[in-house]
N, C-alpha and C positions, 0 to 999 in steps of 0.2 A: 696131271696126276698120272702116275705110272699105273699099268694095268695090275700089273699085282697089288696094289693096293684097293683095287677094282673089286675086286673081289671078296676083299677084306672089309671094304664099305657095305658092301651089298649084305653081308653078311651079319652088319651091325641093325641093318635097315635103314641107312643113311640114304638119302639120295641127293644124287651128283647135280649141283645145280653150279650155275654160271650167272654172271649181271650183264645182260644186252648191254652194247651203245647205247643202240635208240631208247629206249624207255627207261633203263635203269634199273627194271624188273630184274628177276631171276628165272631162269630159263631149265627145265632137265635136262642134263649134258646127255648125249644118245654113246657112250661108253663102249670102244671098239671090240667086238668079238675075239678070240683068238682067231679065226679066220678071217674076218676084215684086217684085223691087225696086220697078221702076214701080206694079206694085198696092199696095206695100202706104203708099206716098209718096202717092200720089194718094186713098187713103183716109184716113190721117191730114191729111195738107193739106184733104180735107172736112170733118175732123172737129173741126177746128178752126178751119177757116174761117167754118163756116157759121152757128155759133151768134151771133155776133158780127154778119154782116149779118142775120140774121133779128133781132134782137134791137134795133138800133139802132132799125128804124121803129116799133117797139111802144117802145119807149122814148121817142121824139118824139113820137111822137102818143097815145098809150092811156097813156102815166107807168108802162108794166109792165116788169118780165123776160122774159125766154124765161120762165124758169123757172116765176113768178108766172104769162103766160098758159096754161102747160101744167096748172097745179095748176089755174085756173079752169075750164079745157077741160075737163080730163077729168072734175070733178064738176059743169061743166053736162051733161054727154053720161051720166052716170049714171041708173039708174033713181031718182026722186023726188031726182033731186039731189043723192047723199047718197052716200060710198065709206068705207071702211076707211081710217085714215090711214095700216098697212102697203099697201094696195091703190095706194092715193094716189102714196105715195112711189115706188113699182115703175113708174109708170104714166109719171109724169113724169122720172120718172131722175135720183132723189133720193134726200137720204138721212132719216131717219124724223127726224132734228135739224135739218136745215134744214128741212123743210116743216112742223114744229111750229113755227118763228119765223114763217115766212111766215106759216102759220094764223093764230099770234097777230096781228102783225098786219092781216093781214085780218079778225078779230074786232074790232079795234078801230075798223074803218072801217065794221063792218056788213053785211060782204061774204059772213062765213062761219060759222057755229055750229060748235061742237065738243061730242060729249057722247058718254056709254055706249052701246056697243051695245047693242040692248035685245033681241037673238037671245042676246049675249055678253057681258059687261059688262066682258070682260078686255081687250076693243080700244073705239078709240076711234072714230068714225065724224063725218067732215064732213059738214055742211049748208050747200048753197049759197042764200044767201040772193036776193030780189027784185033788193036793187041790188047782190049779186056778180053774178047772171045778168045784170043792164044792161051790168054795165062790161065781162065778156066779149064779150057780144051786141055790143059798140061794137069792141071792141079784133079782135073775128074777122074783121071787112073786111082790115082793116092786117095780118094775119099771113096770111089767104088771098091775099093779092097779093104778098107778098114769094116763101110758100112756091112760089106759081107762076113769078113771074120768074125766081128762082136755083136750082129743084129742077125743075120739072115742065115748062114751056113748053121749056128746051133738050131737054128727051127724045122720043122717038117713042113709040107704045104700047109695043112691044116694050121700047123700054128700060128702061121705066117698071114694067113688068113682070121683066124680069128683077133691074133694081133692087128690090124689093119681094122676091123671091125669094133676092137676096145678103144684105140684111140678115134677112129671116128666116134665116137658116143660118148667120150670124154671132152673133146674137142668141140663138140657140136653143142653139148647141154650149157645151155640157159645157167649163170651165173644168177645162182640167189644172194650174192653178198653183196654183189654190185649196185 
């Protein structure tokens, strides 16, 4: 329901109800404020904005994904190079099927080994190869200067900071739909 009609309910004395999955019942919808509204509009408008300008200049100039630079980032930034492909996928904000294609390949280019843990042999563990660490080491100029332009240069420290604190607290909280 559109929020302007939010208010046209309300005004009838209606209230906003919804039928759960689980029970079938009807539930009161909790009907977003105009200030929620704006947060929660401005957070999805980033969230799907920004993947897409981050993504274009590492696509022009480095030939990568978001995705792809993030799977290299975070197993160059690993001890000896080397993560959990469950670890991997969590890190990058993936799912364990797609960064098993990506792995592949990247295997095929020379970029990344795959084999047994050798702590665990029930998980699989990446290795960043010489020339995946080049092609990251090339492609991290081009994503350090986007993430500056469109995320960090418009913020103040403070902002910067309490940005980092919204998403930990969004990131952290407990999924009740799950």
């Amino acid at each position: 329901m559109a929020s302007s009609d939010h208010g046209h309910r309300e005004e009838e004395g209606v209230t906003p109800t919804a039928l759960t999955e689980e029970t079938g019942e009807t539930d009161e919808v909790a009907w977003l404020d105009p200030a929620e509204k704006e947060a929660w509009t401005g957070l999805i408008s980033l969230a799907l904005l920004l993947p897409g300008r981050l993504e274009t200049p590492l696509q022009r100039e480095a030939g990568l994904t978001l995705f792809e630079y993030l799977v290299l980032s975070h197993v160059s930034e690993a001890p000896e190079r080397r993560l959990r492909m469950g670890e991997l996928a969590h890190l990058a904000n993936g799912s364990l099927s797609r960064l098993s294609n990506v792995a592949r390949r990247f295997e095929q280019r020379g970029w990344l080994t795959r084999s047994p843990d050798p702590e665990d042999g029930r998980f699989t563990v990446a290795e960043l190869t010489d020339a995946g660490f080049a092609v990251v080491e090339a492609a991290a100029p081009v994503h350090l200067r986007s993430v500056r332009k469109l995320v960090l240069d418009p913020l103040t420290a403070a902002d910067q900071r309490a940005l980092a604190r919204l998403a930990a607290k969004l990131r952290t909280r407990p999924s009740d739909l799950a």
